[in-house]
C-alpha positions in Angstrom: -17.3 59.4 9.2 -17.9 55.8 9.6 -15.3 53.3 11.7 -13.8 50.6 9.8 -12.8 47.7 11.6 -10.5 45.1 10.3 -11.1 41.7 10.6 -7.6 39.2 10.5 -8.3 36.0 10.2 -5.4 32.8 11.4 -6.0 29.4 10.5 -4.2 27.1 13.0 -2.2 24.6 11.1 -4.1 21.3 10.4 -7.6 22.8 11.8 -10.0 25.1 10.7 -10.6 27.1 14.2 -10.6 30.7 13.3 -9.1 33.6 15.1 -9.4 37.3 15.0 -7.0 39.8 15.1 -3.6 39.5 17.6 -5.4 38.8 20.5 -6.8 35.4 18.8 -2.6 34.4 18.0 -1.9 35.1 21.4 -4.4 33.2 22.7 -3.6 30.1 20.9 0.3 30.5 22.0 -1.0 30.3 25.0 -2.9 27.2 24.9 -0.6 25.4 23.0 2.3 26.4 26.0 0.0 25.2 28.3 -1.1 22.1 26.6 2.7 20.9 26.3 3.1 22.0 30.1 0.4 19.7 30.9 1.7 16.9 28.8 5.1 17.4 30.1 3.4 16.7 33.4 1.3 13.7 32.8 4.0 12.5 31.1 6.5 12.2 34.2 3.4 11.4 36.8 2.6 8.1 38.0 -0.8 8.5 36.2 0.3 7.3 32.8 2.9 5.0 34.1 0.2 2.7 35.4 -0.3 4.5 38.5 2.3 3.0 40.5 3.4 4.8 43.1 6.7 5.1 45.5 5.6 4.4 49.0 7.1 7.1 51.8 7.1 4.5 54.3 7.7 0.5 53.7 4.8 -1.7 54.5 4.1 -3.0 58.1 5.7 -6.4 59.0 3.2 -8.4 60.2 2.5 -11.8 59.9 2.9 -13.1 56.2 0.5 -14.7 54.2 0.5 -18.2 53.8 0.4 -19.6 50.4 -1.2 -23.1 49.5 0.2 -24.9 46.9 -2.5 -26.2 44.7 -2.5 -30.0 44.2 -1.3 -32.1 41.2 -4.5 -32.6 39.7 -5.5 -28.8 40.0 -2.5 -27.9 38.3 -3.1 -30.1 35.4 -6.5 -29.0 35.1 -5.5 -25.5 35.0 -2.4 -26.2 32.3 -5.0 -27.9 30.2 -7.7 -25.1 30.5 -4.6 -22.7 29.8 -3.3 -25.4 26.5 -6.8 -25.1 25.3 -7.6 -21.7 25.8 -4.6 -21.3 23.3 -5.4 -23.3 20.8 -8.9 -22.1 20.6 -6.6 -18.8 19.8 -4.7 -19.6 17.6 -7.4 -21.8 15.4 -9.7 -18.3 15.4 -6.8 -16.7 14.5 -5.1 -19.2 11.3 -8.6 -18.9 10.0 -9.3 -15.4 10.0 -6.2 -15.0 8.4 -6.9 -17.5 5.6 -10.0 -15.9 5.5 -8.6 -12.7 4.4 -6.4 -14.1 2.4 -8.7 -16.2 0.1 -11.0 -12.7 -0.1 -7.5 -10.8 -1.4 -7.2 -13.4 -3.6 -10.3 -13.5 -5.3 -10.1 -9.5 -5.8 -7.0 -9.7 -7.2 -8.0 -12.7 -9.1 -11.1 -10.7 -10.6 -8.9 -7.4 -11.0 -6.2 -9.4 -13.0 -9.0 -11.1 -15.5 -11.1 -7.4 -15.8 -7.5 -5.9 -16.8 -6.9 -8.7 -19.3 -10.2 -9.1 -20.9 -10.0 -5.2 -21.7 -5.9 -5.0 -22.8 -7.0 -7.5 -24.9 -10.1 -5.9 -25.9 -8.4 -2.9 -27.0 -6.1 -4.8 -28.9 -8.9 -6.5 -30.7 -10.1 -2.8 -31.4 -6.8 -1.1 -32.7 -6.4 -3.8 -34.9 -9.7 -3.3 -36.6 -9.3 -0.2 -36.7 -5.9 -0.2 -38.3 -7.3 -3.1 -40.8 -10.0 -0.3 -41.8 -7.8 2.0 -42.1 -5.8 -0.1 -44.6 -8.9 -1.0 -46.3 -9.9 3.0 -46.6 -6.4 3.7 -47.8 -6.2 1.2 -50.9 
């Protein structure tokens, strides 16, 4: 006599990995427990939170830093750099957005006169064909 061996097939939901038998489902329990343990876990570690950490022990007290206070004409120069940095921004972004704009325009524009020229186009055709009609019938 000859064995037969069955084959089960699982589909996980939303891929098409395939599985056989109950040690396959098993299996893929497992993973996905694990893989929520894990993100369970990276979700409450310092790693995804931008890694800051707590310190155990505050930071030696030695002998601050001293800051210098940049001058008047610094300060402009960096507020205009800054002023035009933002402007250059926001000039990039108005025109990519009228951009855009004047391209969904024009498809819409061509969409709306392609729709009309065949409603009307149809109409054209009923009508002649409704006048032949007539004509066939008298």
């Amino acid at each position: 006599m000859q064995a037969v061996s069955e084959v089960y097939t699982y589909h996980t939901v939303g891929s098409g990995f395939v599985m056989g038998g109950p040690v396959g489902t098993v299996a893929s329990i497992v993973a996905l427990a694990a893989g929520a343990i894990v993100w369970l876990l990276l979700a409450r570690s310092s790693l995804v939170h931008g890694g800051a950490m707590e310190r155990s022990e505050p930071m030696s007290s030695g002998t601050p830093a001293t800051r210098v206070e940049p001058t008047e004409s610094e300060l402009r120069s960096q507020y205009e750099a800054l002023r035009a940095d933002q402007l250059a921004f926001l000039r990039h972004d108005a025109r990519r957005d009228l951009t855009s704009s004047a391209l969904l325009f024009l498809v819409a524009a061509g969409l709306f006169v392609g729709h009309w020229r065949w409603v009307r186009g149809a109409e054209v055709r009923a009508l002649a064909a409704r006048a032949a009609l007539s004509a066939d019938t008298d």
